[in-house]
C-alpha positions as CSV (number, residue, x, y, z in Angstrom):
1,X,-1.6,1.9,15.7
2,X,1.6,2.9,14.7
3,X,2.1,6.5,12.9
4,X,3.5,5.5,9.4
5,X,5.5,9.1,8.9
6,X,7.6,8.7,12.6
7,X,10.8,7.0,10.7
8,X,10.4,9.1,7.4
9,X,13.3,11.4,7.1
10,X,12.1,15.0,7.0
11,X,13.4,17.8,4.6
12,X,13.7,21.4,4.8
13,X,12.0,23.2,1.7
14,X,12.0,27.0,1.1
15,X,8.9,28.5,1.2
16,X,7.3,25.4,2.5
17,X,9.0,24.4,6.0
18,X,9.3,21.1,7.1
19,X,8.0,18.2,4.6
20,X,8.6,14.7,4.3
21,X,11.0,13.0,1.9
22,X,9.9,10.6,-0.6
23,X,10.4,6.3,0.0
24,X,10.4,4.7,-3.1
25,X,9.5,1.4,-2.6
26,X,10.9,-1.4,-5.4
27,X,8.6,-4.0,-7.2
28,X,7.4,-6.9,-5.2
29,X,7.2,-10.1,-6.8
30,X,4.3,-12.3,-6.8
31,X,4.3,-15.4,-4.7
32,X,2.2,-18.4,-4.3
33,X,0.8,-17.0,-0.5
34,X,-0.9,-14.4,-2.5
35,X,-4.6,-14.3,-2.5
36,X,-5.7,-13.5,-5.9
37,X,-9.7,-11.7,-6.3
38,X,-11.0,-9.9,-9.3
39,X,-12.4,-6.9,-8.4
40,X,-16.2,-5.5,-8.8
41,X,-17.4,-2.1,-9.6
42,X,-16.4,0.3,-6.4
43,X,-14.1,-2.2,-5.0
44,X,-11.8,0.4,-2.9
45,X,-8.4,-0.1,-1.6
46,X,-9.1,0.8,1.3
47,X,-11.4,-0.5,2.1
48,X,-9.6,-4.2,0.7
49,X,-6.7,-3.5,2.8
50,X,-9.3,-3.5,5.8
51,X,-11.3,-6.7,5.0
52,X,-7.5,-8.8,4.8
53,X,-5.5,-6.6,7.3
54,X,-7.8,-4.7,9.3
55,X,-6.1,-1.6,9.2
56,X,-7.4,0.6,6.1
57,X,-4.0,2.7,6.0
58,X,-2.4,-0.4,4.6
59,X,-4.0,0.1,1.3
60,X,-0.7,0.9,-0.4
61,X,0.9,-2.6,0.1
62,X,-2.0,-3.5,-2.5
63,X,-0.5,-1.3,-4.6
64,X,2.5,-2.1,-4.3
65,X,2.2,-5.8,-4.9
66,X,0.1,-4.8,-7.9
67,X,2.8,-2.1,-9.1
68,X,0.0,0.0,-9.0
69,X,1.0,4.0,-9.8
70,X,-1.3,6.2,-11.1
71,X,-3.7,5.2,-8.2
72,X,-7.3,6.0,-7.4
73,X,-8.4,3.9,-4.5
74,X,-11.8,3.2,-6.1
75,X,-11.2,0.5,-8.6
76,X,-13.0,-0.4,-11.4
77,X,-14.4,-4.1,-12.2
78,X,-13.2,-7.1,-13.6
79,X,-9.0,-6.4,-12.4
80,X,-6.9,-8.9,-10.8
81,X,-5.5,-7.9,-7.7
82,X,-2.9,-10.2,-5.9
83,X,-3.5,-9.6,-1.8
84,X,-0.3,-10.4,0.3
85,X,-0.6,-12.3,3.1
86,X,-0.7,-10.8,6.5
87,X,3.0,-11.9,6.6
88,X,4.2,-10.2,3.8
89,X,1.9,-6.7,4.3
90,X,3.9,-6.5,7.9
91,X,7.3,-7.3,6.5
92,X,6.8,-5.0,4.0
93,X,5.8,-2.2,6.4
94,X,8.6,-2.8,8.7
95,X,11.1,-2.5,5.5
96,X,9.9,1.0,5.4
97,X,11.3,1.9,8.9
């Protein structure tokens, strides 16, 4: 698997050493390859990014899709999440190196 932080630019922060800069990501519309679930009590992103990607770490293209900010990876029941297709999830991943 590929390590996520290897293309993030790195900044130098008194008192604190080396840190990572922040990538702001823009909105990503939805389209019609989406696949749209409603979510039940405990549903994690996680652990959703696993079931359609197998790979858990890509829990924040769910977010994203979903504009998603104040996040807590457990979510609660009854929301409407749009899922990206595998497609998408890696082109957005690659746009981020």
């Amino acid at each position: 698997m590929d390590n996520r932080y290897e293309n993030i630019k790195t900044i130098l922060k008194t008192g604190k050493g080396k840190v990572y800069d922040s990538t702001l990501l823009s909105y990503v519309e939805p389209t019609d390859t989406d696949i749209v679930i409603l979510t039940t009590m405990g549903d994690r992103l996680d652990l959703l990014a696993n079931e359609y990607y197998s790979d858990s770490t890509m829990w924040w293209v769910i977010a994203l899709k979903n504009n998603l900010t104040d996040i807590d990876l457990t979510m609660q029941g009854g929301i409407k999440l749009r899922i990206p297709s595998t497609q998408e999830a890696a082109e957005l991943k690659n746009s981020i190196k």
